[in-house]
TIGU-832064 format. One line per field, with one value per residue (C-alpha): residue in three letters; chain; x, y, z. Coordinates in nm, 4 decimals. Each point is the difference from the previous one (the first is absolute). Layout:
N
aa <- (ALA,...)
ch <- (A,...)
xx <- (X,...)
yy <- (Y,...)
zz <- (Z,...)
% end
This chain:
78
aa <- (UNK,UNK,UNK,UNK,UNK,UNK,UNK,UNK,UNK,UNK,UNK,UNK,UNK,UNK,UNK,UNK,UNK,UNK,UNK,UNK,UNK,UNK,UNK,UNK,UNK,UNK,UNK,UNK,UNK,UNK,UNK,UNK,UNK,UNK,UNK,UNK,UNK,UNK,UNK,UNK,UNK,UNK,UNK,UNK,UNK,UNK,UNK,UNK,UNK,UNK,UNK,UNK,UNK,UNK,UNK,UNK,UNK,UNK,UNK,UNK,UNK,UNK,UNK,UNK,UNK,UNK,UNK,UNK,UNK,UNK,UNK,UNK,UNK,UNK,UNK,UNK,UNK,UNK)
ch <- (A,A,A,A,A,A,A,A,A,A,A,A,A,A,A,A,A,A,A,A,A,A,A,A,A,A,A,A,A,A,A,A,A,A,A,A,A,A,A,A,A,A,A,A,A,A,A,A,A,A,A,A,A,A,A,A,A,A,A,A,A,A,A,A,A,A,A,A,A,A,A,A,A,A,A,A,A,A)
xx <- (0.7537,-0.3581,-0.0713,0.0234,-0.1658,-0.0015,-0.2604,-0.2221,-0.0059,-0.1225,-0.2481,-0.1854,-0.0165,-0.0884,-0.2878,-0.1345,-0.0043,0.3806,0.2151,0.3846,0.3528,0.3147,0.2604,0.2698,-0.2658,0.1594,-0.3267,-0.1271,-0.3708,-0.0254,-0.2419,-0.1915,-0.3507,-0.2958,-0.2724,-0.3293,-0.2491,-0.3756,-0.2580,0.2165,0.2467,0.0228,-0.2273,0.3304,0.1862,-0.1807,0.2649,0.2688,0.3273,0.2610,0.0714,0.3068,-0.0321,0.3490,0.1971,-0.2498,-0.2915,-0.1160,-0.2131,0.1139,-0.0081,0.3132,0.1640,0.2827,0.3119,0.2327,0.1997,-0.3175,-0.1110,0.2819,0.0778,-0.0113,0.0430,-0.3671,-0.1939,-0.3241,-0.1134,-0.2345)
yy <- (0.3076,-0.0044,-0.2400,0.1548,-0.0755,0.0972,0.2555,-0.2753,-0.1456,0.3610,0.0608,-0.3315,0.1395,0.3252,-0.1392,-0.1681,0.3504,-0.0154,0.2529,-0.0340,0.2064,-0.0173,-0.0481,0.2176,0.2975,0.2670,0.1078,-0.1618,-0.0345,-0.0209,-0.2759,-0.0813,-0.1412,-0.0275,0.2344,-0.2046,0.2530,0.0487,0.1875,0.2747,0.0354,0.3028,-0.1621,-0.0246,-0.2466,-0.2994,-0.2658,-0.0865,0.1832,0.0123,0.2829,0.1023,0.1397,0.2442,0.0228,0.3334,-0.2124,0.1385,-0.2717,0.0259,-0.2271,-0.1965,-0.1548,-0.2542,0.0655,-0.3076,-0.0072,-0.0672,-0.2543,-0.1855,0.0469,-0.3100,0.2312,0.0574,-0.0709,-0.0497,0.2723,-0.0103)
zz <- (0.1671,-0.2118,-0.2045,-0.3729,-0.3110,-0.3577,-0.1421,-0.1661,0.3783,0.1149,-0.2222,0.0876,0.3229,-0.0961,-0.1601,0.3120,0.1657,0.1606,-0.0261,-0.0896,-0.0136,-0.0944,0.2540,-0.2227,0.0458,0.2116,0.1414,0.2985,-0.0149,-0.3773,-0.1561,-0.2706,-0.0210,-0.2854,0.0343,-0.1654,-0.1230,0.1862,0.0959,0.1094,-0.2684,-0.2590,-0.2949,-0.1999,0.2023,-0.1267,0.0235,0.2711,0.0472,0.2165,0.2378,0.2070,0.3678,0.0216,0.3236,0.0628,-0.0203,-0.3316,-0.2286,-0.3701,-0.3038,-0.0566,-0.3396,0.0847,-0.2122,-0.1424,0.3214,0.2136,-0.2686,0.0343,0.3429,0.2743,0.2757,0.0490,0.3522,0.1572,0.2020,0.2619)
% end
C-alpha cells in the first residue's frame, strides 16, 4: 500500500512540480498538478492554479472540496 499524506503534505509537493491523487478516487489515472503561468499562457492566467487530468485525459481546473481538505488519503504520483 502507498504511502498517504494529508492535503497540506500534497500541496508542498504540488508546488515543487509533483503531481498527487487521492487513493479514494474511483478513477484510475486521475491527478492533480499546478499549472505556473508563462510565455504560453492565455494573458489572463497570471498566477498558479491547480488543474485536474480526468480518467479521459482531459486537463481542467480543479477546486478541492472540504473532504479533500481534510482528507489523509492523498498520494504521490509519478
Amino acid at each position: 500500500m502507498p504511502e498517504t499524506y494529508s492535503f497540506s503534505e500534497i500541496l508542498e509537493h504540488l508546488k515543487q512540480g509533483g503531481k498527487a491523487s487521492r487513493s479514494g478516487w474511483n478513477g484510475k489515472g486521475q491527478y492533480i498538478k499546478v499549472q505556473y503561468p508563462d510565455e504560453h499562457s492565455a494573458p489572463c492566467n497570471t498566477l498558479p492554479y491547480i488543474f485536474i487530468i480526468t480518467v479521459q485525459g482531459e486537463r481542467v481546473p480543479w477546486l478541492a472540496s472540504q473532504t479533500d481538505l481534510m482528507a489523509t488519503d492523498w498520494v504521490k504520483e509519478v
